[in-house]
N, C-alpha and C positions, 0 to 999 in steps of 0.2 A: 881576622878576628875583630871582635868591638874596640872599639877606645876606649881608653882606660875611664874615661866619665862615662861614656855609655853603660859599661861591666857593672861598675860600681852602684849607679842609679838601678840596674836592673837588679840588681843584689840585695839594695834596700828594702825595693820593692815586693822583692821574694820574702824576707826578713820580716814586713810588716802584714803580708799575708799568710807565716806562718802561726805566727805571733796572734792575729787574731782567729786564726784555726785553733790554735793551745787552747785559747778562753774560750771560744765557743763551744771544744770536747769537755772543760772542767764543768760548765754550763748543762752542758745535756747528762753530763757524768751526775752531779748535782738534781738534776730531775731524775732518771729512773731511783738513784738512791730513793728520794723521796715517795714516787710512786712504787717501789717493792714495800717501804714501810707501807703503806696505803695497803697494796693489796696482803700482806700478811696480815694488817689489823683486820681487815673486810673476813679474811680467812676465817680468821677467830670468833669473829661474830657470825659467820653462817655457821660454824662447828658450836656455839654455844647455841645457839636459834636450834640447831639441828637436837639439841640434847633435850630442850624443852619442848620439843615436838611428842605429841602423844605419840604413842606405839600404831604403823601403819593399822591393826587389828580392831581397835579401839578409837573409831569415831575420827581418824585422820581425815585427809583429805576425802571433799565427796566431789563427784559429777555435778554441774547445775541442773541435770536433768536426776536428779536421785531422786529427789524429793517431789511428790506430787502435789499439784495441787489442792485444797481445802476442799474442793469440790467432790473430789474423787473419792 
């Protein structure tokens, strides 16, 4: 088996790599939080965008090609 300094140093070592795995998961735990707020505020805004969208029936979205030219 290791020596008992060898054990111990490699124990620390462990200790200080999980240690900064802890903070690097609170870290990335801390960005999606932030990015689901994100995307639920975006949610809200295409759902309000979408409500002041005319009716498809009445002059919504057209073709670039709908409209003819002045010539025609």
């Amino acid at each position: 088996m290791y020596p008992t300094h060898a054990a111990d140093h490699r124990l620390t070592e462990l200790e200080i790599k999980a240690s900064f795995n802890e903070d690097l998961l609170d870290q990335l735990n801390q960005v999606i939080i932030r990015q689901q707020r994100q995307l639920d505020a975006l949610a809200r805004e295409v759902e309000r965008l979408r409500q002041q969208m005319p009716e498809a029936g009445s002059g919504g979205f057209r073709q670039a090609g709908d409209d003819l030219p002045p010539h025609y």
